[in-house]
C-alpha distance (Angstrom), angle and dihedral (degrees) to the residues before:
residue distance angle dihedral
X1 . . .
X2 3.43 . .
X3 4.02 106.0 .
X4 3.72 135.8 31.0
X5 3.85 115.8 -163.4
X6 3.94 139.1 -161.9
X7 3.79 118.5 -149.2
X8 3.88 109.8 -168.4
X9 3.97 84.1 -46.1
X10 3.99 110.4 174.7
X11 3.66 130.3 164.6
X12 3.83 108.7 -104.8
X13 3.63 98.9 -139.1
X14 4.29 80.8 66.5
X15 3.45 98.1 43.0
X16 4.06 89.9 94.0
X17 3.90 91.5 47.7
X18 3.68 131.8 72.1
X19 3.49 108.9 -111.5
X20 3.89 134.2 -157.7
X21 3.59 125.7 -108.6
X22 3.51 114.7 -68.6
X23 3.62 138.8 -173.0
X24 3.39 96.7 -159.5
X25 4.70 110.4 33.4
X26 3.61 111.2 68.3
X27 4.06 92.9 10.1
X28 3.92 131.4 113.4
X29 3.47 96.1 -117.6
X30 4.07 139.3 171.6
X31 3.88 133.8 -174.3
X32 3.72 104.1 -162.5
X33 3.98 128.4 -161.6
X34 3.62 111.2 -85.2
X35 3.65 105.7 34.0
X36 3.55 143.2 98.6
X37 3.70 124.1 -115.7
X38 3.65 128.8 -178.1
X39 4.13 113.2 -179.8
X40 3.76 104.1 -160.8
X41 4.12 123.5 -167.3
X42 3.68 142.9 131.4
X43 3.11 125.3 -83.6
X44 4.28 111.2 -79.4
X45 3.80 88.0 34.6
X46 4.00 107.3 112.5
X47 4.24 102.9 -89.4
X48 3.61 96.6 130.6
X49 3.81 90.7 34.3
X50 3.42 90.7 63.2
X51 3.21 101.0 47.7
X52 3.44 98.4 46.4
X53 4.18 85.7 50.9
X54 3.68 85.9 53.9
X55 3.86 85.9 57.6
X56 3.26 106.2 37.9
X57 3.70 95.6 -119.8
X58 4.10 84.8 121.3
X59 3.64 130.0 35.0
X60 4.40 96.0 178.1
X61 4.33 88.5 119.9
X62 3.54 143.4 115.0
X63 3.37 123.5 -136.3
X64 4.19 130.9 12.6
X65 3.43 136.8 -39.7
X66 3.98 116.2 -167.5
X67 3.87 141.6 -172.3
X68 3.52 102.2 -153.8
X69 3.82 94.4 -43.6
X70 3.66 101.4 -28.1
X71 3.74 118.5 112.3
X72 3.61 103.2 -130.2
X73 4.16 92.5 -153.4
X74 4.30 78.6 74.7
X75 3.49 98.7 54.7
X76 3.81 127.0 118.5
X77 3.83 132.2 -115.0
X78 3.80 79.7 -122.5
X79 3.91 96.5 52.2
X80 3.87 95.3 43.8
X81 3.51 89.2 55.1
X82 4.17 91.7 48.3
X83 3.95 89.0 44.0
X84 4.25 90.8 51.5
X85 4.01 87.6 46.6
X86 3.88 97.7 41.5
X87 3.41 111.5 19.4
X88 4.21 121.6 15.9
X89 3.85 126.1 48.8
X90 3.35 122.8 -170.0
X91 3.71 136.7 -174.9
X92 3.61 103.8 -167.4
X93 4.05 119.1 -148.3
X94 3.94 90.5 -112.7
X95 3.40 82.5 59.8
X96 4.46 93.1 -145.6
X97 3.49 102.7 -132.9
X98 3.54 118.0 164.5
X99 3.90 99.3 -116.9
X100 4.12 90.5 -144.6
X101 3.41 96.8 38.6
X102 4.40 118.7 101.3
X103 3.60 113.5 -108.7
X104 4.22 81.2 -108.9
X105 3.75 90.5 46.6
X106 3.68 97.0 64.7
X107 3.46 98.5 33.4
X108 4.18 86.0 56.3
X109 3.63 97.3 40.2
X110 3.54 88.7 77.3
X111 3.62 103.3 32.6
X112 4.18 82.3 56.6
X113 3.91 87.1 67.4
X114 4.14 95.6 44.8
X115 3.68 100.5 30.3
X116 3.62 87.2 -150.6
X117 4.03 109.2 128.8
X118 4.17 125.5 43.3
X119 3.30 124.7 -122.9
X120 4.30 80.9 -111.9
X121 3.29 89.1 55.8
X122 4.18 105.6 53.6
X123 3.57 74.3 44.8
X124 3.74 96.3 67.5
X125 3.74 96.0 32.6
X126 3.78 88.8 57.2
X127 3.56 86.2 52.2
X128 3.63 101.8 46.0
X129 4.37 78.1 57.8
X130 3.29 95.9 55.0
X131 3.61 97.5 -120.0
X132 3.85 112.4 98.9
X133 3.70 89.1 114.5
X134 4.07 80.8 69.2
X135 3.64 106.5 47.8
X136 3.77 88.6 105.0
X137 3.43 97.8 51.5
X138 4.08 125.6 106.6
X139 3.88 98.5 -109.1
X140 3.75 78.9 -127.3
X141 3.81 95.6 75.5
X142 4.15 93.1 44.2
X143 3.78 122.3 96.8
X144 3.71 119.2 -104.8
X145 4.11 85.3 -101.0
X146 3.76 98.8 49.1
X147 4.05 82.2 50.9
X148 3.69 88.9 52.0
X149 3.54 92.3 58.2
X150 4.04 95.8 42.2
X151 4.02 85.1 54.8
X152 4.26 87.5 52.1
X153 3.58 89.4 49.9
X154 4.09 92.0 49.4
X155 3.61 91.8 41.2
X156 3.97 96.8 55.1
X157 3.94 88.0 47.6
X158 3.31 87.8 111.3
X159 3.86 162.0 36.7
X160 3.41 113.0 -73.4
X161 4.12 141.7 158.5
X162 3.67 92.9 -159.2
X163 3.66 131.2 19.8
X164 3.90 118.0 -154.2
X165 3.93 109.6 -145.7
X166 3.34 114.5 -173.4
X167 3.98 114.1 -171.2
X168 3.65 95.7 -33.0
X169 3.49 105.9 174.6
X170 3.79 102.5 22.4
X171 4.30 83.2 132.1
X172 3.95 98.9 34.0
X173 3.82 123.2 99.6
X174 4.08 127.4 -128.4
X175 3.96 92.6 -85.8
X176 3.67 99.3 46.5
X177 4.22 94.6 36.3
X178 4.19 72.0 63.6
X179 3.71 102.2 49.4
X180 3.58 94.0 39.2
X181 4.58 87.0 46.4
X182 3.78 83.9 55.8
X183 3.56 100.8 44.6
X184 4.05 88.0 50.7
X185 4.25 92.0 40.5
X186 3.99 85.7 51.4
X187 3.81 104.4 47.5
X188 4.10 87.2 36.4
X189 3.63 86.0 46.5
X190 4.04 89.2 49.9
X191 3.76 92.1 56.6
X192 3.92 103.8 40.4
X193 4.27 79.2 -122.2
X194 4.01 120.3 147.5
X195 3.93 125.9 -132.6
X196 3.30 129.0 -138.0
X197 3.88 114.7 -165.4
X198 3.47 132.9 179.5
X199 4.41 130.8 -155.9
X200 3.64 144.1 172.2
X201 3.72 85.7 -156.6
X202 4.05 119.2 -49.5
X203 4.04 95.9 75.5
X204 3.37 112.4 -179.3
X205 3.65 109.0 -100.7
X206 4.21 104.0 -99.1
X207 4.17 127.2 149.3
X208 4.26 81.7 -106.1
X209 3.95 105.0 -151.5
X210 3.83 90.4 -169.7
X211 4.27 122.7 26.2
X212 3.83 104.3 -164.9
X213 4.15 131.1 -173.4
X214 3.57 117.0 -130.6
């Protein structure tokens, strides 16, 4: 997949109110592979509904939403769940961690369904994080920023031509919004794939080819 379009696309519950500009709502607008997005807007403005539009997780829009030139409100069960193994990531806000799940056991209970990462490999990405000496943990017991990076880790577990970020790093600090940015840039980097993250301030800390306002 190498675009993803919006067509007029608004949120419905706006559609009554008189919304400011935007440069993304009520646009013609396309993310393409290989470039850096970063959707900035405060807090109430749409972020996580667009991402979860983008992934199909919500379907409360107006207008069209298209992969290259397919119209994503005609897509299968069986194609979403092709296009969420292959081809979109997403770390979602709420992050989804399974609260008595290890560290490793979330992290792995996706990579079982995309085979995409070695054990070696979420390994060193836990390490690069600085939180190997967690990965046996119940995500319960880890602080809102360790979880943050768990959810990176499961996110990137697989291939992917964009990857949906949304508020990655609201709870990380300067030096691991860094190690998490190159982490992201380098796997992202690795598969040609675009990423489209969203803030209310803290973005995590990417070479942004395109800033937009929500």
């Amino acid at each position: 997949m190498n675009t993803i379009t919006l067509e007029n696309t608004l949120p419905r519950v706006f559609a009554s109110e008189q919304i400011p500009h935007s440069e993304v709502w009520k646009t013609t607008l396309s993310f393409s592979r290989g470039n850096l997005y970063l959707v900035e807007a405060a807090s109430g403005g749409g972020k996580s509904s667009l991402c979860a539009y983008i992934f199909g997780a919500r379907t409360d829009y107006e207008g069209r939403i298209l992969f290259d030139d397919t119209n994503i409100s005609t897509l299968s069960i069986g194609r979403w769940l092709e296009l969420r193994r292959r081809h979109i990531a997403y770390l979602p806000q709420e992050l989804s961690l399974f609260p008595e799940l290890t560290a490793w056991e979330n992290i792995q209970l996706k990579n079982r369904l995309t085979g995409y990462a070695s054990d070696k490999m979420v390994a060193h990405w836990l390490e690069q994080l600085g939180i190997a000496s967690r990965r046996d943990y119940p995500a319960s017991r880890l602080s809102i920023g360790q979880q943050q990076r768990v959810a990176i880790i499961r996110a990137i577990c697989q291939p992917f031509d964009f990857l949906l970020l949304d508020e990655p790093v609201s709870h990380l600090d300067a030096d691991n919004n860094r190690t998490a940015a190159h982490l992201i840039t380098e796997e992202a980097q690795r598969q040609g794939a675009a990423i489209i993250s969203t803030s209310v301030g803290n973005h995590i800390d990417l070479n942004y080819t395109h800033r937009l306002h929500l």
